[in-house]
N, C-alpha and C positions, 0 to 999 in steps of 0.2 A: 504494500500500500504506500508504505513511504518514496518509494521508487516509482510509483505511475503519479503520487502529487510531485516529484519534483522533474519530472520530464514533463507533464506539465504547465509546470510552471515556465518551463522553458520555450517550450513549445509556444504559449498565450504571449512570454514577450518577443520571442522573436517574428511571430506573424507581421508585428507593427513596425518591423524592421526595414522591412522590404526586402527582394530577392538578392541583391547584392550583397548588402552587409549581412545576413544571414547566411550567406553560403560561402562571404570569409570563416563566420565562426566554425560551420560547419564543419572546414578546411581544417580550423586552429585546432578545436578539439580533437578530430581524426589524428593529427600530429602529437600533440599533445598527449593521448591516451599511448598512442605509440610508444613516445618517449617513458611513461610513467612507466609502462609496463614490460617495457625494455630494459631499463636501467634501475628500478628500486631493487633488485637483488642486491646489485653492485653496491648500491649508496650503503644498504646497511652494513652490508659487510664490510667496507673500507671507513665508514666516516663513524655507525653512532657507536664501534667500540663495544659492543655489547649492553648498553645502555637502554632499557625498557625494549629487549630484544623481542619479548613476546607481541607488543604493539607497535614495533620501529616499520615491520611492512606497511602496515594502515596507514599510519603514519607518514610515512616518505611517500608512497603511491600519492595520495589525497595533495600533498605538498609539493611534489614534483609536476604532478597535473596543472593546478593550481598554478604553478611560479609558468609551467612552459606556456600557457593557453595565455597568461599575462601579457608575459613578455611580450609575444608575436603578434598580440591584439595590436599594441601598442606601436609596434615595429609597422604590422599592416596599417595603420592607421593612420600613419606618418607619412608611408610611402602614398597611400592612395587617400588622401582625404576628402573627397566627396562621394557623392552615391550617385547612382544608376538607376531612374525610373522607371520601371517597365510596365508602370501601370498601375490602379487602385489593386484588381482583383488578382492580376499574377507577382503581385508583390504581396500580398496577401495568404496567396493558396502558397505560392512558393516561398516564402520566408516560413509559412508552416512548417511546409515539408522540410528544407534545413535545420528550422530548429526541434523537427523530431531528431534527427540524424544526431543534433547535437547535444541533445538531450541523451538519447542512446548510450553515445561519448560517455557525456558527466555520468547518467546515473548508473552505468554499467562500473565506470570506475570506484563510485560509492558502495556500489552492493560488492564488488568485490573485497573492497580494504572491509566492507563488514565481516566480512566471511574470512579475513585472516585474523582478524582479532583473539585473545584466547579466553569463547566461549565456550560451551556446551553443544551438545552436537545438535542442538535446535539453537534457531536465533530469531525473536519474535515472534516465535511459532512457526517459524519456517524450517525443515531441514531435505535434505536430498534424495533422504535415504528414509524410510516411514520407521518414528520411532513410539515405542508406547511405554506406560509406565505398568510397574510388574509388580503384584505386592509378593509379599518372601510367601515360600511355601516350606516353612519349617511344620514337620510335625510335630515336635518336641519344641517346648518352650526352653530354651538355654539361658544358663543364670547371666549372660548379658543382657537379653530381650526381658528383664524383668527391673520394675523401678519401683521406688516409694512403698507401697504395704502387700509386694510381691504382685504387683499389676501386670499381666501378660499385656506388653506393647506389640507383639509378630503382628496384629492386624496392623498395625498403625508402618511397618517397616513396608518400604514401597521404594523399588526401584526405579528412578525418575529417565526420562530419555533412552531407552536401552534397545538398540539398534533391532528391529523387528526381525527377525531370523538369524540375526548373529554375525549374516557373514556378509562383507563387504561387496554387494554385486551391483558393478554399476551400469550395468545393464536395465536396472529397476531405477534409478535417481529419476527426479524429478525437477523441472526448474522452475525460479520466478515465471509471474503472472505475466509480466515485460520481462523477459530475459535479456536484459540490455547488457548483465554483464556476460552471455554467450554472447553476444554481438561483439562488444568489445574485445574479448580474447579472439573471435574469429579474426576481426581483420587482423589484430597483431599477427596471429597464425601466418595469417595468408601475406602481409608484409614481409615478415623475415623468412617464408620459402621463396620470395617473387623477387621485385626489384631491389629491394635494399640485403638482401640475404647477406650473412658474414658466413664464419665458417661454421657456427654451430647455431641449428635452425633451434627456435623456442622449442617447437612440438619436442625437438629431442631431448631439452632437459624435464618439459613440461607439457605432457600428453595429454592429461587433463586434468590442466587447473582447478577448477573448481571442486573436484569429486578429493583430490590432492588435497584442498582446505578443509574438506570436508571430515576427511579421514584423521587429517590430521588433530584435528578436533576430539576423537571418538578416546573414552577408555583414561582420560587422562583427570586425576583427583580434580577439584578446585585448590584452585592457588599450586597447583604443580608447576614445573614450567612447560612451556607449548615449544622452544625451541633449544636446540643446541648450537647456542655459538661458541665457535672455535676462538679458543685462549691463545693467546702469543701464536696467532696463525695455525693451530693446531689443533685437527677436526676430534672432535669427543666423540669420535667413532673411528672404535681401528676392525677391516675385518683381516683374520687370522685364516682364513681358507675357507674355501669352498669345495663342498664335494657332491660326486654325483651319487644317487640313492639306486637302487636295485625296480627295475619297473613293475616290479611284483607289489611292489609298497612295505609296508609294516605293520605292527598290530600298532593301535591306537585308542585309546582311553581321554576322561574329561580330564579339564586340568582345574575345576570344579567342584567340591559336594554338590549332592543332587538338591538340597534341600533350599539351596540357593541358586539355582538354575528356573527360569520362569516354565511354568507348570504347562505350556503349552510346546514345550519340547520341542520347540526351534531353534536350529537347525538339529534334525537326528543326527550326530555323528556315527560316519562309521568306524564300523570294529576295526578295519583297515583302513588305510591312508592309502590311496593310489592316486595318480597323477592323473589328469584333465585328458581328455583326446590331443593327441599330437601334443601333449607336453611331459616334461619330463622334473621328477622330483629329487631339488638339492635343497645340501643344509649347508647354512653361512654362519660362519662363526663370528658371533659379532659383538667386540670388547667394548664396552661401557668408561671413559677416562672418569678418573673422579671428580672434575670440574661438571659432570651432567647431571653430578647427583645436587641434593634439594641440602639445606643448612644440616639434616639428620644426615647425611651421606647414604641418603637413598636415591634413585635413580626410580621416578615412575614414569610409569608406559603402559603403553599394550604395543597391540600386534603393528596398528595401524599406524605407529608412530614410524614404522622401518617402510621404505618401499625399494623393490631393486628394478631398474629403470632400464630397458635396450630392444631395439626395435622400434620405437617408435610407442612404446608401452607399458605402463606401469603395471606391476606385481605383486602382491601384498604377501606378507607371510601369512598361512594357511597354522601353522600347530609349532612345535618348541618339540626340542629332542628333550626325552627323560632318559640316560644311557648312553647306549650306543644302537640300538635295538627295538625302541620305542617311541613311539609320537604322543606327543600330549595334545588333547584339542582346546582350543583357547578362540572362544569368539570374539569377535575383529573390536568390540570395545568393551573388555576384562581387565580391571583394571591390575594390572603388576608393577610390582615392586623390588629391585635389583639392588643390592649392594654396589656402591660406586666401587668401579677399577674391576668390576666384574661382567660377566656378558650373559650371553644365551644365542645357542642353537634354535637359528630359527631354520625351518619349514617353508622351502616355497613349490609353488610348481609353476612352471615358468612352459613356454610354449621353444618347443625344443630348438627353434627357429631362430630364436630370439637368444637362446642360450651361447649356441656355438655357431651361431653364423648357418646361411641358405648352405646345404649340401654337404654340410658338417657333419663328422658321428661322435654324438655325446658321448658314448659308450667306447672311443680307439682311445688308446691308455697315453699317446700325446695330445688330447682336447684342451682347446684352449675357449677360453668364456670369450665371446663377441665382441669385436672393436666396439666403441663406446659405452659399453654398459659398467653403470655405478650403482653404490647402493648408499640410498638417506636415510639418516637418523633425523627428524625436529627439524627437517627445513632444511636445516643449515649446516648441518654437519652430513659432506659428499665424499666418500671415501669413491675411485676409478679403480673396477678389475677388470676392464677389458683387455682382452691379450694374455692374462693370468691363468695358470695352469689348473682347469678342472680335475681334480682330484677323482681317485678313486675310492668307493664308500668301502672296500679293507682298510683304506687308509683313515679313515674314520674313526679317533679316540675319545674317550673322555678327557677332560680338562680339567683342572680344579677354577679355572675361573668360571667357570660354566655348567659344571656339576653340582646342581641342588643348587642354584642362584635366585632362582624364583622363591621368594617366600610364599609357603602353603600354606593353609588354613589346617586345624590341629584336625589329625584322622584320614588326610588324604597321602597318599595315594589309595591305601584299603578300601574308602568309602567312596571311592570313585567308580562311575560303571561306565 
């Protein structure tokens, strides 16, 4: 709602504009969004120092917009100081039509810096992905869930926002009423494969943005942090290997009590873990630096904080090794808890295409991981294994930094099914 009153707004004064000066701003903002969206990676990582790191994107995006759409107003406005009549009624219809275009611009770049901010995985009642609230399904009242003159609170415990089936499919998202900020990311798309292309196109670091904020959102405490910025230039994410898994899959178990899992049993995990059509399942080993962890030197997350990125395509982890021999399942916003300077075996399955390059065999004992492909921790911490040797799953060990890292709730693994 707030995004169709402020296009809008836009829209009502640019009508009175006339077709000229509305289809400079038009021009500005196109530019301008470009630039925002181009460059606020860049600014926060060289200039705010880590400084209000979790709102520096919102922040810089809205500012960068903002300063460039200025600037060039002023610059147009200098070069060309009069307007162009073209009439009551096609200065009318057509400074409309520009100032939707530029409205699109602006409010495309406002819903976006919303949607980096670090909310909850709904924001105004909007989210991507259908969330619902759960209440617990303890059958047993535990002397936590009791208060004051032994009052059972379990009615009263309700799990707020929690991702409607578990698992991260973005195939089901959904967008704004105006999707202005799809509009926006498209032309950027389409700018940086077209004439201004440099050597590394957006889609490839950023496949899809928005489902990306979206994610990154899901699974994470309040007051946790949303990003990892890299200290004295040094990413708080190391990965330690990657290896390839057996296409048979493995057994797999929740990584959950059942009594706190919502009662409508979404997603049924299976007993196995096997890999998607035409893709293939590895485990990345991925170290936690202690700069990621929170004042307690805990590191929180979930799954959806990691994504491993090649092709053209983001990947989420799917489960966490327990062993050497085991998957645990963990829905895409479960909220975990890591000891800093510690990691976790994540789980992916990745499209085999995408792993080791078109016409590759993931499975020949010299596989190499795909030129380009990196894996993110919070944004901001990009560790590059393209080129890097896919491991084979014999080679596959335990680790003490990543053996039992997950804090478990008392009773699991026994009371997990």
């Amino acid at each position: 709602m707030i995004i169709l009153v402020l296009v809008g707004a836009i829209v009502f004064f640019h009508h009175s504009q006339g077709l000229f000066s509305s289809f400079l701003s038009a021009v500005i903002a196109a530019i301008s969004a470009a630039v925002a969206l181009g460059f606020h990676d860049q600014i926060v990582l060289g200039v705010s120092g880590g400084k209000i790191a979790d709102s520096a994107h919102a922040g810089v995006l809205c500012a960068l917009f903002g300063l460039t759409y200025m600037v060039l107003r002023v610059v147009f406005d200098a070069l060309v100081p009069g307007n162009v009549n073209f009439g009551v009624w096609p200065d009318r219809i057509g400074g409309g039509v520009m100032g939707l275009i530029a409205g699109l611009f602006t409010g495309g770049i406002v819903a976006i810096a919303a949607q980096a901010l670090p909310f909850g995985p709904s924001i105004g009642g909007f989210a991507r992905l259908e969330t619902v609230d759960h209440p617990s399904n303890l059958s047993a009242v535990p002397d936590w869930a009791r208060y004051g003159r032994n009052e059972d609170i379990t009615a009263k415990l309700i799990n707020y926002d929690q991702l409607k089936g578990g698992v991260l499919d973005v195939r089901r998202t959904s967008g704004l009423l105006l999707p202005a900020d799809s509009f926006a990311l498209g032309f950027i798309g389409s700018v940086s494969a077209g004439s201004v292309a440099g050597d590394t196109k957006w889609s490839e670091i950023n496949p899809d943005y928005l489902n990306q904020l979206f994610a990154q959102r899901l699974g994470l405490q309040p007051g946790a942090k949303h990003t990892a910025f890299p200290v004295n230039g040094q990413d708080q994410l190391e990965v330690a290997g990657v290896y390839r898994l057996d296409a048979s899959g493995m057994s797999q178990i929740d990584g959950d009590l059942q009594e706190f899992r919502p009662t409508s049993a979404e997603p049924i995990f299976q007993s196995t873990l096997t890999p998607g059509e035409g893709q293939s399942l590895i485990i990345v080993r991925a170290i936690l630096k202690n700069d990621a962890s929170e004042t307690d030197n805990k590191v929180r997350l979930s799954l959806s904080s990691f994504r491993l990125v090649s092709g053209g395509k983001n990947f989420y982890p799917v489960a966490v090794m327990n062993g050497t021999d085991q998957a645990v399942f963990q829905r895409a916003d479960d909220f975990l808890i890591v000891d800093g300077g510690r990691g976790v075996d994540l789980v992916f399955s990745v499209d085999t295409e995408a792993l080791v390059g078109k016409d590759a065999d993931a499975a020949a004992a010299d596989a190499k991981l795909a030129a380009g492909m990196f894996i993110e921790f919070k944004r901001l911490s990009r560790v590059k294994v393209g080129g890097s040797e896919l491991k084979a799953a014999g080679d596959f060990d335990t680790d003490p930094r990543t053996e039992g890292s997950i804090l478990r709730r008392k009773g699991w693994p026994a009371a997990a099914k």
